[in-house]
NUROTOR-209069 format. One record per residue: y, x, z of N, C-alpha, C in turn. Coordinates in pm, whole numbers, m for minus. Layout:
<selums>
      n_y      n_x      n_z     ca_y     ca_x     ca_z      c_y      c_x      c_z
        Y        X        Z        Y        X        Z        Y        X        Z
...
</selums>
This chain:
<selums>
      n_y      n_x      n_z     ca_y     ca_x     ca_z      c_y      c_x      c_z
    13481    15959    15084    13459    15945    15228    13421    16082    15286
    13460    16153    15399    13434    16212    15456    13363    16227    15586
    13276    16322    15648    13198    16291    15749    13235    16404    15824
    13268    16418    15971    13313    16567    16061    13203    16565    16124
    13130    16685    16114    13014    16670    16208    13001    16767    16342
    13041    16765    16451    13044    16855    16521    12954    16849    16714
    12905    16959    16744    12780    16956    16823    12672    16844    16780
    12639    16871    16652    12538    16785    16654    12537    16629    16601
    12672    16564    16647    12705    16423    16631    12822    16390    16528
    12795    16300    16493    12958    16257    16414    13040    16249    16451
    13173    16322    16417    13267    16282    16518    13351    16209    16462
    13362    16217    16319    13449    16079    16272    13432    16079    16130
    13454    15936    16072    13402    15893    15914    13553    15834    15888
    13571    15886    15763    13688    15778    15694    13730    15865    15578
    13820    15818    15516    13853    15886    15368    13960    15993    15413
    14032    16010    15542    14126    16104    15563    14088    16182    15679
    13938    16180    15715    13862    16248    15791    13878    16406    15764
    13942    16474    15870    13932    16637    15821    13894    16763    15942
    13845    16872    15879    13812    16969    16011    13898    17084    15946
    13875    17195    16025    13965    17325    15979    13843    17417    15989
    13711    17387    15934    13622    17450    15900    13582    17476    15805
    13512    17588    15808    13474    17638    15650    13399    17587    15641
    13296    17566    15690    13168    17484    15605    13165    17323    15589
    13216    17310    15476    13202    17210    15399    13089    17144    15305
    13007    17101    15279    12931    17054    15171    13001    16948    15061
    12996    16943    14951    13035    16875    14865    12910    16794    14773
    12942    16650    14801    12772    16618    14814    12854    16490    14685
    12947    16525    14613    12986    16434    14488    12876    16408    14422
    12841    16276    14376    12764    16227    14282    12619    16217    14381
    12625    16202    14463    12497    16166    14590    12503    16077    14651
    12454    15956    14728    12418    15862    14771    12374    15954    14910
    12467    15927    15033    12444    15973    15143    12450    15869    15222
    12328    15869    15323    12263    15792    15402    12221    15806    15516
    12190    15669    15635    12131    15815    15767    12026    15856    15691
    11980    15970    15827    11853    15978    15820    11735    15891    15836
    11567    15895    15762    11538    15790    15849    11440    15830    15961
    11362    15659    15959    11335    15613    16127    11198    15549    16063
    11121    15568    16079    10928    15592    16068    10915    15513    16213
    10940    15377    16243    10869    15331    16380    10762    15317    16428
    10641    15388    16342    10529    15348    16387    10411    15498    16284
    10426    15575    16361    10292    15703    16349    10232    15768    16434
    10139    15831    16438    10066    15925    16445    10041    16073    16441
    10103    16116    16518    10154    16277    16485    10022    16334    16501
     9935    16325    16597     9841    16376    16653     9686    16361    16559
     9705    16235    16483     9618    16207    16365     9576    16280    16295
     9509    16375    16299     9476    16502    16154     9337    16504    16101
     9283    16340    16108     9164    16280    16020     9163    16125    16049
     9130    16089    15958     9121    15918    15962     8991    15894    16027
     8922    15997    16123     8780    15990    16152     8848    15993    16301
     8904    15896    16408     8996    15924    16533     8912    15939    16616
     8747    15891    16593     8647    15933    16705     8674    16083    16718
     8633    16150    16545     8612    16283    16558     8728    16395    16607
     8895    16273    16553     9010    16358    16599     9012    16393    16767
     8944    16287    16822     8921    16283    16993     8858    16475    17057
     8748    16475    16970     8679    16593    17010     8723    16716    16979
     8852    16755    16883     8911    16829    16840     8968    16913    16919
     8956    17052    16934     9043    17116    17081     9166    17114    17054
     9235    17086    17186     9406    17070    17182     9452    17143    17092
     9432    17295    17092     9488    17390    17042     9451    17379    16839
     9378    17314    16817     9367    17255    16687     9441    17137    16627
     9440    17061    16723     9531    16909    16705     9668    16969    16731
     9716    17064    16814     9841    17092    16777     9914    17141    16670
     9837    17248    16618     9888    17302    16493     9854    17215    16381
     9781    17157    16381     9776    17016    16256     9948    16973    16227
     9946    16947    16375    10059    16802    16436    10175    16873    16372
    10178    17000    16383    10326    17079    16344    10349    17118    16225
    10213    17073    16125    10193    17045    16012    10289    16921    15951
    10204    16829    16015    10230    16684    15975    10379    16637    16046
    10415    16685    16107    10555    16645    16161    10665    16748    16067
    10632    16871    16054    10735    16908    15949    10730    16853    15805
    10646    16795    15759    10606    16696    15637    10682    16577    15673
    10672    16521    15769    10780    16434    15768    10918    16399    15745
    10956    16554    15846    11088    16553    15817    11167    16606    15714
    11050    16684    15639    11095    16734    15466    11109    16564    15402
    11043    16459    15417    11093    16347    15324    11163    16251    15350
    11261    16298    15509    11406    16272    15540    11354    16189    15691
    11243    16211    15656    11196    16113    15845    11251    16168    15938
    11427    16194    15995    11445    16271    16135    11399    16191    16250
    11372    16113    16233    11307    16001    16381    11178    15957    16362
    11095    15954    16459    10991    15879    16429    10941    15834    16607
    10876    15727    16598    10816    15656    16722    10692    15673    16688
    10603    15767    16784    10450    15800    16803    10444    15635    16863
    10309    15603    16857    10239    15502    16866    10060    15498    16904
    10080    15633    16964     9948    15661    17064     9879    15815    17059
     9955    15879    17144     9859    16040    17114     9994    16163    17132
    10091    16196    17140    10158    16195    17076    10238    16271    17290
    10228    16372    17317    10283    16383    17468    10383    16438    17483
    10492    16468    17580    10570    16538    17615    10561    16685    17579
    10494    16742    17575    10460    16875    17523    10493    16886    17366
    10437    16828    17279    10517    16805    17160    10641    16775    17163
    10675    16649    17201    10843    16644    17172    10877    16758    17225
    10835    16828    17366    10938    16921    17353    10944    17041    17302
    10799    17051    17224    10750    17169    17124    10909    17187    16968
    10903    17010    16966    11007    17002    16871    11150    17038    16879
    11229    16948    17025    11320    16989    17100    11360    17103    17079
    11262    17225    17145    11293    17343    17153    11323    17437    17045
    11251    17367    16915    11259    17417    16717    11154    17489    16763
    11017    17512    16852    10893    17563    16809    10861    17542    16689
    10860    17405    16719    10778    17302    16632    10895    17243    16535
    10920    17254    16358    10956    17158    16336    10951    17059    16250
    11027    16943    16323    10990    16790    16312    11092    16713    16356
    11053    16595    16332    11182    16465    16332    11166    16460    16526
    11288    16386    16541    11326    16352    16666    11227    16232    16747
    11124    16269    16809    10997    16203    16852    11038    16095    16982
    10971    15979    16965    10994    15887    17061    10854    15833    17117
    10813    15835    17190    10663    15856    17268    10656    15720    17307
    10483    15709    17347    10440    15615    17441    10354    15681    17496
    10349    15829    17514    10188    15883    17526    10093    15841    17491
     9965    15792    17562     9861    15757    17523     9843    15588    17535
     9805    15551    17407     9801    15378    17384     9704    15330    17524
     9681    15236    17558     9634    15160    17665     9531    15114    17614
     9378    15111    17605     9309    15011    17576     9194    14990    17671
     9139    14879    17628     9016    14825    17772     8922    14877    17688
     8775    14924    17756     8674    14939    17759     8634    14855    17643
     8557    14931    17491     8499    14867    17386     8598    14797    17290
     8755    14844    17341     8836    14792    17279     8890    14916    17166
     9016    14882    17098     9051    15010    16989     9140    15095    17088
     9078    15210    17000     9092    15357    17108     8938    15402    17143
     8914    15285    17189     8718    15343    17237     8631    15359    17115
     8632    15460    17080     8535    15518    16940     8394    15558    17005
     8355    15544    17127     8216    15584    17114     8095    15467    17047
     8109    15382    17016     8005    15261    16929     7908    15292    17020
     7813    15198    17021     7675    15161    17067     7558    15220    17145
     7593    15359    17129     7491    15428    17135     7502    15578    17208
     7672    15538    17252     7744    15666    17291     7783    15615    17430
     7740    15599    17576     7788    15599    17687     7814    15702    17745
     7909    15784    17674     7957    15904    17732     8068    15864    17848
     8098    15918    17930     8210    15871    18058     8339    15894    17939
     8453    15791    17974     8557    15765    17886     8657    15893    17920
     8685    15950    18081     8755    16007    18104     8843    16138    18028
     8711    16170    17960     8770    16284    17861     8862    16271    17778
     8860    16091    17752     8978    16048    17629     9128    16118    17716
     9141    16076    17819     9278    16089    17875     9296    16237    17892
     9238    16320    17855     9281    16473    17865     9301    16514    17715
     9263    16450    17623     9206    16531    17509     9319    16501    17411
     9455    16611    17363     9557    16571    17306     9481    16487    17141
     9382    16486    17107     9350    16449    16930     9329    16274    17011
     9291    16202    17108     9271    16117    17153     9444    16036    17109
     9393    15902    17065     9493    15823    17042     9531    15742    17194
     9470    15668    17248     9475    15626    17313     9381    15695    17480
     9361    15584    17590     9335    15614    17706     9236    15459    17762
     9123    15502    17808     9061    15324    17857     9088    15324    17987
     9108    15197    18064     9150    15151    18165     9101    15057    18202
     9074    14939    18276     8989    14810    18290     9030    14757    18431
     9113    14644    18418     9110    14601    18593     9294    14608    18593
     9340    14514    18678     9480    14532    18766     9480    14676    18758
     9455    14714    18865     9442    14857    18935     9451    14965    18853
     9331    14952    18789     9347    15071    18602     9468    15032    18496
     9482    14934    18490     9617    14907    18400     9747    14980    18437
     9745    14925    18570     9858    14986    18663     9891    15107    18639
     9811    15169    18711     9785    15295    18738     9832    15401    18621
     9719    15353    18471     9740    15392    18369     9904    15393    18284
     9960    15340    18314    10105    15281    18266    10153    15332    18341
    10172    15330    18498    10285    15441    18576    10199    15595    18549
    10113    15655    18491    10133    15795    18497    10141    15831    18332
    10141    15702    18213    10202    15748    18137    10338    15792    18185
    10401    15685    18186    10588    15713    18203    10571    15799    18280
    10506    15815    18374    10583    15983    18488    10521    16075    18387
    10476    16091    18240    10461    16208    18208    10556    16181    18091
    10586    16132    18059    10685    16140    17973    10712    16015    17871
    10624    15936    17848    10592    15784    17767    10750    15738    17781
    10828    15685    17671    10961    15599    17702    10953    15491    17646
    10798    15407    17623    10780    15308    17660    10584    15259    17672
    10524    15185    17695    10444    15163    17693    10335    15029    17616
    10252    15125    17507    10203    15107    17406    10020    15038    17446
     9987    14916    17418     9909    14848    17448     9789    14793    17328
     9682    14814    17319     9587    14740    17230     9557    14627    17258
     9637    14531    17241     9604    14367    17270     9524    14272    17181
     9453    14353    17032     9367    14303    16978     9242    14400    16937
     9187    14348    16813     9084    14458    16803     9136    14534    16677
     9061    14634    16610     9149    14708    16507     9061    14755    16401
     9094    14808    16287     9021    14829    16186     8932    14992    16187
     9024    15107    16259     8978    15216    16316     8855    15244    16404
     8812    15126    16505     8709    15131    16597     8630    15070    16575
     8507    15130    16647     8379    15005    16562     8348    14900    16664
     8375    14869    16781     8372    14754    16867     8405    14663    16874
     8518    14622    16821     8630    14550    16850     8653    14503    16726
     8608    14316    16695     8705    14249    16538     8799    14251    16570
     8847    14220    16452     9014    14159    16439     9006    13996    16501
     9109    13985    16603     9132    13854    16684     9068    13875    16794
     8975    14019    16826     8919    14008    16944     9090    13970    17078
     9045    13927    17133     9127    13920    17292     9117    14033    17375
     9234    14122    17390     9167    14240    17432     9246    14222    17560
     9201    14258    17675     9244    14240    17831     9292    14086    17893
     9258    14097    17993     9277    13924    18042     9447    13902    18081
     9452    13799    18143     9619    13747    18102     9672    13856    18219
     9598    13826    18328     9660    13932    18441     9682    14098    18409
     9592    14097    18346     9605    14302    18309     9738    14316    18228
     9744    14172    18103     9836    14183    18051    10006    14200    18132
    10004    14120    18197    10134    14049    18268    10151    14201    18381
    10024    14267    18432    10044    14388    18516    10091    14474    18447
    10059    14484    18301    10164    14623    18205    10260    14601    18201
    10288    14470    18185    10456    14439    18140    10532    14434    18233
    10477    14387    18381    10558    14438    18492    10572    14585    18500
    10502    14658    18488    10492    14810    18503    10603    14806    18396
    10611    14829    18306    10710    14901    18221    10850    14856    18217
    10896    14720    18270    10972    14620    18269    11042    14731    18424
    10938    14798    18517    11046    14817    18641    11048    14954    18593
    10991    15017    18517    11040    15123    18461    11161    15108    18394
    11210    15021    18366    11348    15015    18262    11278    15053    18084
    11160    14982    18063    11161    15001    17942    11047    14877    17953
    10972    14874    17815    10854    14749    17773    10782    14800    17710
    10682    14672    17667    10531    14707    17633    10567    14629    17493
    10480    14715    17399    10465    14678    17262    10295    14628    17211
    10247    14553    17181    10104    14575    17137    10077    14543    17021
     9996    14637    16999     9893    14639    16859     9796    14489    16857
     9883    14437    16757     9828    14295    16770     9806    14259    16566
     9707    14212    16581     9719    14115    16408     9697    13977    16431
     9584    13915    16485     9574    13789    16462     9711    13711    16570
     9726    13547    16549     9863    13468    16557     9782    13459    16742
     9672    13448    16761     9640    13357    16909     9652    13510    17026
     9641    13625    16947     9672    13780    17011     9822    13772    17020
     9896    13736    16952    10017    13785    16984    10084    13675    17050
    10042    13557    17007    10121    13456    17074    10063    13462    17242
     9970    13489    17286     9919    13494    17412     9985    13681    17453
    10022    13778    17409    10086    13839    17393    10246    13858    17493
    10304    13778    17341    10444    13695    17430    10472    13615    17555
    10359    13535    17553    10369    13465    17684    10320    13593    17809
    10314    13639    17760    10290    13765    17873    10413    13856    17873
    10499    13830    17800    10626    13922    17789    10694    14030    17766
    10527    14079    17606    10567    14188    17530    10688    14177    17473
    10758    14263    17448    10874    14273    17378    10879    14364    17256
    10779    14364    17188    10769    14399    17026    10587    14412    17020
    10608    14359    16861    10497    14346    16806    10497    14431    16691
    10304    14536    16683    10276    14650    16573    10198    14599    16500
    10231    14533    16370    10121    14530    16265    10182    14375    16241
    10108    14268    16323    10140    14193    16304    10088    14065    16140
     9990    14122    16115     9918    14067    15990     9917    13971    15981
     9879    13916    16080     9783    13703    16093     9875    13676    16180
    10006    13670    16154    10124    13583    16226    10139    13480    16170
    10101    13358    16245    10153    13229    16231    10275    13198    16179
    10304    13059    16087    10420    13051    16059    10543    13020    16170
    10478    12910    16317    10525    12913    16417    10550    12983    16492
    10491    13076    16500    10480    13267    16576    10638    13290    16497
    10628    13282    16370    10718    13379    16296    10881    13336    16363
    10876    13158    16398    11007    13126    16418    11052    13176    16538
    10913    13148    16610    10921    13220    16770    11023    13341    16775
    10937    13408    16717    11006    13617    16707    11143    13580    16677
    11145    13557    16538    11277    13532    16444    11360    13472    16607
    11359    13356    16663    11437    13304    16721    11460    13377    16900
    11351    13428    16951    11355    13524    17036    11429    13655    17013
    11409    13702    16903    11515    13835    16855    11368    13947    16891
    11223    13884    16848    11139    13965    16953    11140    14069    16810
    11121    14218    16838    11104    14323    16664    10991    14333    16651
    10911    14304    16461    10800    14342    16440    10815    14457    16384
    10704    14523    16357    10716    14680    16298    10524    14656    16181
    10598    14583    16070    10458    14591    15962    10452    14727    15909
    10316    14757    15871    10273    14903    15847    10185    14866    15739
    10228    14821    15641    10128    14807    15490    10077    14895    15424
    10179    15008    15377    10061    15103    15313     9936    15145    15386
     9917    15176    15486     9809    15224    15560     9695    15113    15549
     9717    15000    15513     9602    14895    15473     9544    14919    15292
     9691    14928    15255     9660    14928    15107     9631    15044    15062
     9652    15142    15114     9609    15312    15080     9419    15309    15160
     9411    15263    15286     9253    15225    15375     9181    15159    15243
     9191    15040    15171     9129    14947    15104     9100    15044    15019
     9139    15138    14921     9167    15234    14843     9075    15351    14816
     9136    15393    14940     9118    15509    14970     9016    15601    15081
     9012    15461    15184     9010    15502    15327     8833    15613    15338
     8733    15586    15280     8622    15602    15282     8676    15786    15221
     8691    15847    15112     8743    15936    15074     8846    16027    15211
     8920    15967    15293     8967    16028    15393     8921    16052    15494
     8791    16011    15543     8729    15992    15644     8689    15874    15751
     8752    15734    15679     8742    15639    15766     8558    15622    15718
     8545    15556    15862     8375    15541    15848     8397    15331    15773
     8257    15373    15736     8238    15250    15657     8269    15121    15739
     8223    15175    15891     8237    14958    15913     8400    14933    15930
     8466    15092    15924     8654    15040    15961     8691    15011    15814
     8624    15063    15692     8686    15045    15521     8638    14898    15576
     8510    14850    15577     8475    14701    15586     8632    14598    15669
     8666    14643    15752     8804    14569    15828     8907    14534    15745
     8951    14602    15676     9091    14638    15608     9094    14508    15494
     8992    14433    15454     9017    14346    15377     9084    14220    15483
     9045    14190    15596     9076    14094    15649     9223    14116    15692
     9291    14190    15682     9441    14253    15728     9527    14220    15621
     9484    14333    15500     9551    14387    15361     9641    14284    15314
     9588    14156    15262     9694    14055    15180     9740    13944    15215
     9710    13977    15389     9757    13822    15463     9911    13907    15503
     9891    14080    15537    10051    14113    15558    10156    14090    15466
    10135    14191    15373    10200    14125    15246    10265    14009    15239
    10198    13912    15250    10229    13746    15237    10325    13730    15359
    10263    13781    15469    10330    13755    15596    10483    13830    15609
    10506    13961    15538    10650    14044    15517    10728    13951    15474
    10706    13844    15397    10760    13785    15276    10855    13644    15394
    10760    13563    15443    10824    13498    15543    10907    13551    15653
    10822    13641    15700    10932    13708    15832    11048    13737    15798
    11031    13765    15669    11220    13843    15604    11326    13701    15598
    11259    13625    15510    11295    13491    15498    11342    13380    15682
    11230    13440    15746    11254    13411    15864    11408    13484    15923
    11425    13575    15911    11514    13667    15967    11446    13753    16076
    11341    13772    16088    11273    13876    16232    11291    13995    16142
    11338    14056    16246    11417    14179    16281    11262    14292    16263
    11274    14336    16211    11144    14406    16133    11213    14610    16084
    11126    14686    16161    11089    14782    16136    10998    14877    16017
    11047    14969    16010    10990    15069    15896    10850    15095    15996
    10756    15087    15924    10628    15129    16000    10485    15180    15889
    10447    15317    15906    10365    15372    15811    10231    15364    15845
    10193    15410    15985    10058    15425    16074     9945    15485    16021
    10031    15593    15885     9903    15651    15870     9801    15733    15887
     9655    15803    15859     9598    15900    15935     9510    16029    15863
     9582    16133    15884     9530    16261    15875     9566    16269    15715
     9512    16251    15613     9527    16335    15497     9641    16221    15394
     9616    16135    15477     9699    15971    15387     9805    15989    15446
     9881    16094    15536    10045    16052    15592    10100    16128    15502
    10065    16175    15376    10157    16233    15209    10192    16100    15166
    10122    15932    15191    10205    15855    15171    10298    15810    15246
    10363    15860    15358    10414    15806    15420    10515    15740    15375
    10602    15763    15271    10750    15666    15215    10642    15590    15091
    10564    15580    15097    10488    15445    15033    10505    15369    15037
    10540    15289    15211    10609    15186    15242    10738    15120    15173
    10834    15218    15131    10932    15158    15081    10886    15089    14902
    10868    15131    14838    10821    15065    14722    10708    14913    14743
    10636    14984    14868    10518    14841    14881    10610    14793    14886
    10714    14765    15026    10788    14595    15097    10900    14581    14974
    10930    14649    14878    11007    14579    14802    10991    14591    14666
    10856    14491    14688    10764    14416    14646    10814    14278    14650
    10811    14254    14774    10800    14179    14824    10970    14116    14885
    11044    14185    14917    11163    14181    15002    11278    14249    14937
    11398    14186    14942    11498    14283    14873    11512    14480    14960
    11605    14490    14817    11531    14717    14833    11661    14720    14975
    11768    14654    15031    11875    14665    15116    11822    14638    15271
    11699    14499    15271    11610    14489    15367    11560    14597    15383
    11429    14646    15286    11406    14755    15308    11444    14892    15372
    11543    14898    15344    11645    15020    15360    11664    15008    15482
    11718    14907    15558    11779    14877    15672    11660    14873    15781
    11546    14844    15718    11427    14876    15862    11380    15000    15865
    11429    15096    15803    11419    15237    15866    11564    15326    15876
    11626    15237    15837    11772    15322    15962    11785    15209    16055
    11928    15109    16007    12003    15016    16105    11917    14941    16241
    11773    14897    16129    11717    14788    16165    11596    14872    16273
    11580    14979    16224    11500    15091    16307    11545    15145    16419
    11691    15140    16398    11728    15183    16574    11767    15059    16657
    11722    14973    16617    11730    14840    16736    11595    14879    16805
    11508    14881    16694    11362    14867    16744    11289    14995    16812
    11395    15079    16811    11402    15179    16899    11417    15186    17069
    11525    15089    17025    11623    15074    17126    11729    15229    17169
    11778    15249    17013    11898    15335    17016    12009    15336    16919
    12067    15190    16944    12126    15155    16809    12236    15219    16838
    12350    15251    16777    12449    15383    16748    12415    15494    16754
    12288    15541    16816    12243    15674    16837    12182    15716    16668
    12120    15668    16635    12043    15704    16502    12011    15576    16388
    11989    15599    16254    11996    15503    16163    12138    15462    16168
    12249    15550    16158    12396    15517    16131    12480    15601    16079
    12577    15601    16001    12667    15677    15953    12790    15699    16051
    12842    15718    16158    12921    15657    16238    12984    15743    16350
    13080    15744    16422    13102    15822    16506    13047    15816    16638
    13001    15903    16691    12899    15930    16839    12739    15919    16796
    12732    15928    16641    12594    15912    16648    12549    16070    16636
    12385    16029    16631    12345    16188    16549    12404    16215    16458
    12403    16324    16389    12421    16346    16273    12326    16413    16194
    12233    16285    16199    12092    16270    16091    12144    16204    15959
    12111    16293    15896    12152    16244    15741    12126    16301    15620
    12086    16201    15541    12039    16255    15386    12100    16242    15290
    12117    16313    15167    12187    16297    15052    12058    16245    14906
    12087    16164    14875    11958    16124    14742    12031    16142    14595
    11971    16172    14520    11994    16211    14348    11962    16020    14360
    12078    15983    14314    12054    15814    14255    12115    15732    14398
    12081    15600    14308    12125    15481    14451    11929    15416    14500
    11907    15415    14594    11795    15378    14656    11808    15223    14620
    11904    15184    14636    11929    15025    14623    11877    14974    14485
    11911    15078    14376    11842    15053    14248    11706    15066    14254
    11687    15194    14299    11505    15218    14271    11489    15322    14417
    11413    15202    14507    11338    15260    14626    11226    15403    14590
    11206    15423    14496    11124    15518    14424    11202    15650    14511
    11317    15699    14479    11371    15745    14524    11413    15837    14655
    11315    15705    14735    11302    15772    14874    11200    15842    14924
    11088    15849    14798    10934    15920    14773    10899    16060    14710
    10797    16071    14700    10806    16230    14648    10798    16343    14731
    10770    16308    14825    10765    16417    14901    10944    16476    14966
    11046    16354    14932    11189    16444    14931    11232    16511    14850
    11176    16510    14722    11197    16551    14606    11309    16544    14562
    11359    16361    14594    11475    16344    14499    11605    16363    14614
    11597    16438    14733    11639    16449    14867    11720    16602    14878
    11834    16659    14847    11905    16784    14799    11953    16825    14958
    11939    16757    15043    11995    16790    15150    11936    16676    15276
    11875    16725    15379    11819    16676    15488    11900    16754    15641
    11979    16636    15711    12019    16706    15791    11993    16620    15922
    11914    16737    16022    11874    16653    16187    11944    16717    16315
    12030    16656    16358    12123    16681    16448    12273    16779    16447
    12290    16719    16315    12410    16845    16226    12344    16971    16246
    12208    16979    16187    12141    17142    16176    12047    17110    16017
    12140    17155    15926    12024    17146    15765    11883    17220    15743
    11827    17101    15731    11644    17156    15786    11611    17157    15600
    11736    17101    15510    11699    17108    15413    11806    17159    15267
    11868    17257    15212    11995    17246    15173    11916    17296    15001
    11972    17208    14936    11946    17242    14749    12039    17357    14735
    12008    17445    14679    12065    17581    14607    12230    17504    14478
    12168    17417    14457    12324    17365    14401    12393    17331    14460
    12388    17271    14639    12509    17288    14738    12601    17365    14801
    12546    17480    14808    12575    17636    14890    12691    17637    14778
</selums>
């Protein structure tokens, strides 16, 4: 099979595919694939301590970020969807090859209410919130009310957000907020989703327990992050709505582990048990269900070296072709850029990797840092070429 790759995109696949160019690669005996699609990180993350990442000066959280985003795309990640922190200034740090890194898809700053996740000051800290919304190490932004929801959601998107990212439960990162808390009332909810809905795009929320997300939907999110304590009725819901989840397991099972050693404070290690082995269980139905399910890592500061962790966890659990397919095929639905990326195909990018082996045998493969990865290519430009190709 042959691939023509020209400005960037594919211009055509087939076995009698030809250019009158010299540069050719000969990638015999390789397993070539797109590139992938990471739907759910943290660029801006450069400690699992996100109170302390908050206070970090911009000019520190950036050069982290250009750290951790060229780490990505060394282990074939050319796409990835930030999921709170994450601004126009970066992507176009990347854009421009300042910075490099995989092809960034924003929400700017996550949405959360007052004492909800995002709000790291605990008990004892009534500092004014405002600083969150200036401060690039800040994951999120607090808001409270119609009016603040609003507000907050139209000046993400006018800064650059291409869609809008919501804390609709509580989370294992913040110390305020359990898991199943109810985070914003039905109206704040239904005011984001109008906001982003006349933007020409939607709201996703960070949800685990089944009565968060199902109250969620009836509000007219159109994708669900994490997704742990999904009901089996929830599951048919999604499955039969076509609504996309995006599970993020290693980051529970590396937290349970690990998390105290990276900087998570003790009462968020305390969370992670109530999450950890109800997802797992829960991957297992949704697949079975058929919901349309995303590659998702979410990890923070010194733990995103696991980031292709994920693939060995879910197929565990799920065949290695599932797997595969929620960080290309199944990753650019949940994008919402299907032919654009996660495809081998003509008019797409031409993001693409070559692997030593078949992934289908041993997901192992797709780990390592890109190890077993001889060639990484993001926008027909090789960010990665093995000395035995040249």
């Amino acid at each position: 099979m042959n691939i023509v790759i020209e400005d960037g995109r594919i211009r055509e696949v087939g076995a009698n595919a030809a250019t009158d160019t010299d540069e050719v690669l000969d990638l015999a005996g390789l397993t070539v694939m797109p590139g992938l699609i990471d739907c759910h990180v943290h660029v801006i993350a450069t400690t699992a301590d996100l109170g302390l990442n908050a206070s970090l000066p911009d000019s520190l959280v950036a050069a982290r970020s250009s750290v951790l985003m060229r780490n990505m795309l060394m282990r074939g990640f050319t796409t990835v969807r930030d999921l709170g922190g994450a601004d126009r200034g970066l992507q176009q740090a990347v854009e421009e090859g300042i910075f490099l890194g995989p092809r960034l898809v924003i929400c700017g700053k996550a949405l959360s209410q007052t004492g909800g996740h995002t709000d790291y000051r605990g008990p004892y800290d009534n500092r004014s919130a405002a600083w969150y919304d200036q401060s690039l190490g800040a994951m999120g932004r607090l808001c409270d009310g119609v009016a603040e929801v609003q507000r907050a959601a139209r000046e993400e998107i006018k800064n650059g957000a291409q869609f809008v990212k919501v804390m609709a439960d509580g989370g294992v990162s913040s110390p305020s907020d359990p898991i199943g808390y109810l985070v914003y009332s039905i109206d704040e909810l239904k005011a984001l989703v109008e906001i982003a809905r006349n933007f020409g795009t939607y709201a996703t929320g960070h949800l685990y327990a089944d009565e968060a997300i199902v109250r969620a939907l009836d509000c007219g999110f159109e994708c669900i992050e994490h997704g742990n304590l999904i009901g089996d009725d929830t599951i048919a819901r999604v499955a039969r709505e076509g609504i996309p989840v995006v599970p993020t397991n290693i980051t529970y099972d590396l937290l349970a582990r690990r998390g105290a050693e990276f900087g998570l404070p003790p009462e968020s290690v305390a969370k992670v048990a109530d999450v950890r082995e109800h997802g797992l269980e829960r991957l297992e139905k949704m697949h079975a269900a058929g919901v349309l399910m995303g590659y998702g890592s979410d990890l923070l500061g010194g733990m995103q070296t696991e980031q292709s962790g994920e693939f060995p966890l879910r197929g565990r659990y799920i065949p290695a072709d599932a797997v595969i397919r929620s960080a290309t095929v199944d990753a650019a639905k949940v994008l919402r850029m299907e032919g654009e990326i996660g495809t081998i195909a003509p008019g797409a990018h031409a993001d693409i990797i070559a692997v030593e082996g078949n992934p289908l045998d041993d997901l192992e493969l797709l780990t390592g840092q890109g190890a077993h990865m001889p060639l990484i290519l993001k926008g027909g430009e090789a960010v990665k070429v093995a000395s035995s190709l040249r």
